[in-house]
N, C-alpha and C positions, 0 to 999 in steps of 0.2 A: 657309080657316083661320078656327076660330071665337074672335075675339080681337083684343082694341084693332088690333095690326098691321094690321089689314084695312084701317085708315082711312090709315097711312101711303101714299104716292104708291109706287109699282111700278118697281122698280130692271130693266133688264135684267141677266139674270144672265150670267155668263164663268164658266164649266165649269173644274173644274181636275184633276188626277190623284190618286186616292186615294193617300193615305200609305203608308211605308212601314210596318215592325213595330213594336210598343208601343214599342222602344229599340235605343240603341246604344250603344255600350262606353261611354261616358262619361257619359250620362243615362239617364234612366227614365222612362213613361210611365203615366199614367192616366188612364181614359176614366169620366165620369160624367154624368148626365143630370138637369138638374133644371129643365126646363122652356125658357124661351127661352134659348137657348144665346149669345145676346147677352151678357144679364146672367150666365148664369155665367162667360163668359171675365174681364167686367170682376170677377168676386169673386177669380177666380183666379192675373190678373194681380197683384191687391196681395200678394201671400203672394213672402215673402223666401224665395228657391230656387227659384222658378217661374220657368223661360226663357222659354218660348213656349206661348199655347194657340192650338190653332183649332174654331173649329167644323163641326160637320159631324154624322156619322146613324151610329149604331150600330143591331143588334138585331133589324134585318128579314131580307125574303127575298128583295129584289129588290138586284143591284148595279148599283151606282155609283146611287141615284136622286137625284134634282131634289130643289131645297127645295118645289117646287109637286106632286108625288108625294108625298112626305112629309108634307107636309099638310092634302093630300086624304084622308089617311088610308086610304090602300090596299097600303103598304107593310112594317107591322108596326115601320117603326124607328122612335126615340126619338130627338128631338135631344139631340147630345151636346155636350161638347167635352172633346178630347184636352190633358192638362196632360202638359209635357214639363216634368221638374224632375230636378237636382241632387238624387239622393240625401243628397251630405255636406252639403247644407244644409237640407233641408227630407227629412221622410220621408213614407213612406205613411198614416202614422196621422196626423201632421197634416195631409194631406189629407182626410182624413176625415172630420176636425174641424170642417175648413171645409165643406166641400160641406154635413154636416147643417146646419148652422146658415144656409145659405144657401134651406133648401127647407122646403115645406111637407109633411111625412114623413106626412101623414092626408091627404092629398088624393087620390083615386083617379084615374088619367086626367087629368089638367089640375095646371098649378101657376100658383097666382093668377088674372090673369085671363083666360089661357089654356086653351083644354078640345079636349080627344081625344087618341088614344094616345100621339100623337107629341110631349106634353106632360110624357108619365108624370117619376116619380125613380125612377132608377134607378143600380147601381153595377156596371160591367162589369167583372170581376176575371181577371187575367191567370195569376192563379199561386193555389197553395192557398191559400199564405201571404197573400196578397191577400183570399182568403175568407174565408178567418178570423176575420182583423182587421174586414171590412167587417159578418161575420154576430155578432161581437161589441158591436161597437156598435150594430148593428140591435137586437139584444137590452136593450141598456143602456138605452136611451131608452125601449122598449116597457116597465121598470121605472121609467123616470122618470116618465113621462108617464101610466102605467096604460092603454094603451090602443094599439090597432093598430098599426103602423108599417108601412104600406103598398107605401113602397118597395121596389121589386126589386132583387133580388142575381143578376146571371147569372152566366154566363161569357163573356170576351171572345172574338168571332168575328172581327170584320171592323169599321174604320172609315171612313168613304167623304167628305171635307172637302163641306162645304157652297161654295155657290156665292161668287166670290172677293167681292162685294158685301156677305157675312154675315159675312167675316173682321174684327175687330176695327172691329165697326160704331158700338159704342159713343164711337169715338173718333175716326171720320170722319164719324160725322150726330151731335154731341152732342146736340142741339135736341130733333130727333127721335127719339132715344133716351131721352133725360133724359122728354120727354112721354110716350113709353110708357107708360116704368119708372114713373112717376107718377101716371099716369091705371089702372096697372095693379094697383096696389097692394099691389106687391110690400115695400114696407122697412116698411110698417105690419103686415101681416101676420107678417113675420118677427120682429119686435118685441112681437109680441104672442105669440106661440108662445117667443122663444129670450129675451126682455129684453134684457138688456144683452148677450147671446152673441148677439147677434143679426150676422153677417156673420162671425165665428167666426175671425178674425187670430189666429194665434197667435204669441205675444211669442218671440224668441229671443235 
């Protein structure tokens, strides 16, 4: 992997079973991709209606692979992470909301200071209605901004959880996350592209 992480000490990883479908009768799911999938669970988590996220790889060709295949860049997938939320509290469009304002939407292959494919933004969209909403605001911003928005819109295929060490890593290595995140320069960046939208909470 080409990216601060490299310098972190090497976790053995515990295999776990890909998830089941986007939802179930009582919640909803969304899978999007904006670079190290650490810092998006922790963007994801603060948002009021969010149950659970995990992370893990959408977008390739191979199943169930390794965070160390995925990185090698031989896979085609994207880290993700899957947000499970409360429709009657939080919707897909403030999902949305957040996710942009958490990424760098002009970055081609890499987000911050992470680079190759399995870095890309992207938005895996489950339903039309889902694309819509995502190719609307992709539109919005490429007006605000005047310029590219790079980010990808698929469709959702398949999500395969990353290894149980990657699951909500932010909040069992804080040290060594918070160093990442910082040395990685991720909230400077963000801040400078969204200003004060920058991590994109929306009020309820």
């Amino acid at each position: 992997m080409i990216g601060i992480r490299n310098v972190l000490p090497w976790i053995p990883f515990l295999l776990v079973v890909p998830g089941k479908g986007l939802a179930d009768e009582a919640t909803a799911s969304a899978v999007f991709g904006g670079g190290c999938f650490w810092c998006v669970e922790e963007a994801f988590d603060k948002v009021e209606g969010v149950i659970s996220t995990t992370s893990g790889f959408s977008g390739g060709h191979l199943e169930n692979p390794s965070y160390r295949q995925v990185v090698d860049g031989d896979t085609g997938h994207a880290e993700v992470v899957r947000v499970e939320y409360d429709p009657a509290e939080v919707d897909y469009a403030e999902l949305l909301h957040v996710f942009w304002r958490n990424v760098d939407p002009f970055a081609v292959d890499r987000q911050f200071c992470d680079k190759g494919e399995s870095y890309r933004s992207v938005i895996y969209t489950a339903s039309e209605e889902e694309r819509k909403l995502a190719e609307a605001t992709h539109a919005e911003l490429a007006e605000r901004f005047d310029r590219e928005i790079v980010t990808e819109i698929s469709d959702f295929e398949a999500f395969y959880p990353a290894e149980e060490s990657h699951q909500d890593y932010y909040r069992k290595n804080p040290v060594r996350y918070n160093f990442y995140k910082s040395a990685c320069g991720r909230e400077e960046r963000l801040e400078e592209i969204w200003g004060d939208e920058a991590g994109g909470l929306a009020s309820h």
